[in-house]
C-alpha positions in Angstrom: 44.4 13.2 30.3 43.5 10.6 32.6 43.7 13.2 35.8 41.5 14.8 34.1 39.5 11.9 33.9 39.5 10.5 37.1 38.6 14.5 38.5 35.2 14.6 36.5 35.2 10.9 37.6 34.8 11.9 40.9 32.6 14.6 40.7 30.1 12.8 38.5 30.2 10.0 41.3 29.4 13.0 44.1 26.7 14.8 41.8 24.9 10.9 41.5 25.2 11.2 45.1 24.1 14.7 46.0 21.0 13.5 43.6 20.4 10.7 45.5 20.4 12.2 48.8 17.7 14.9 47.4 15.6 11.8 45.8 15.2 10.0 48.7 14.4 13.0 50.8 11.8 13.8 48.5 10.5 10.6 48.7 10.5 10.5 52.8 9.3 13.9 53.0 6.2 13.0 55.4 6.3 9.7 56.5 2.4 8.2 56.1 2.0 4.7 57.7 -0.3 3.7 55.0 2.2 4.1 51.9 5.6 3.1 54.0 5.9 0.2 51.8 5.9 2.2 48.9 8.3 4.7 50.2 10.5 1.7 51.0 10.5 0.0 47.9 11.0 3.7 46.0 13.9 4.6 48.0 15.9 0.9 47.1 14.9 1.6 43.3 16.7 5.2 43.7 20.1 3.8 45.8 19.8 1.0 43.2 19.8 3.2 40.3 22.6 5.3 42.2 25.0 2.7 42.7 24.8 1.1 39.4 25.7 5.0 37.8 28.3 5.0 40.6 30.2 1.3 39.4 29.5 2.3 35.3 31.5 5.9 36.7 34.1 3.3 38.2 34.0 0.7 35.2 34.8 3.0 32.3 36.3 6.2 33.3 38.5 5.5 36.4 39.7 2.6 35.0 43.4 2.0 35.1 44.6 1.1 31.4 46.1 -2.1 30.9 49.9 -2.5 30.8 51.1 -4.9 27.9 54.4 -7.1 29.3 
């Protein structure tokens, strides 16, 4: 069971990826000089958003279980 986790694990984690990549080249599709700001501030909301899926992916399904001594 836990391979099993850890393997949909990891390909959640590369889907949020591949989703990012394609959100943030949507959003720099044509660069205008007028709205770079916006662009900017867009594309840190989107790797934002990515990374914290990535560490929830990391927190609660890769996640080792706890050994009891």
């Amino acid at each position: 069971m836990l391979t099993v986790k850890k393997i949909v694990s990891y390909l959640l984690i590369f889907l949020v990826l591949v989703f990012t990549v394609i959100a943030i080249l949507g959003i720099w599709e044509v660069i205008d000089l007028d709205n770079v700001l916006r662009k900017i501030m867009s594309s840190l909301i989107v790797i934002f958003a990515a990374a914290a899926v990535v560490l929830f992916i990391f927190a609660v399904l890769i996640k080792e279980p706890e050994k009891v001594e």
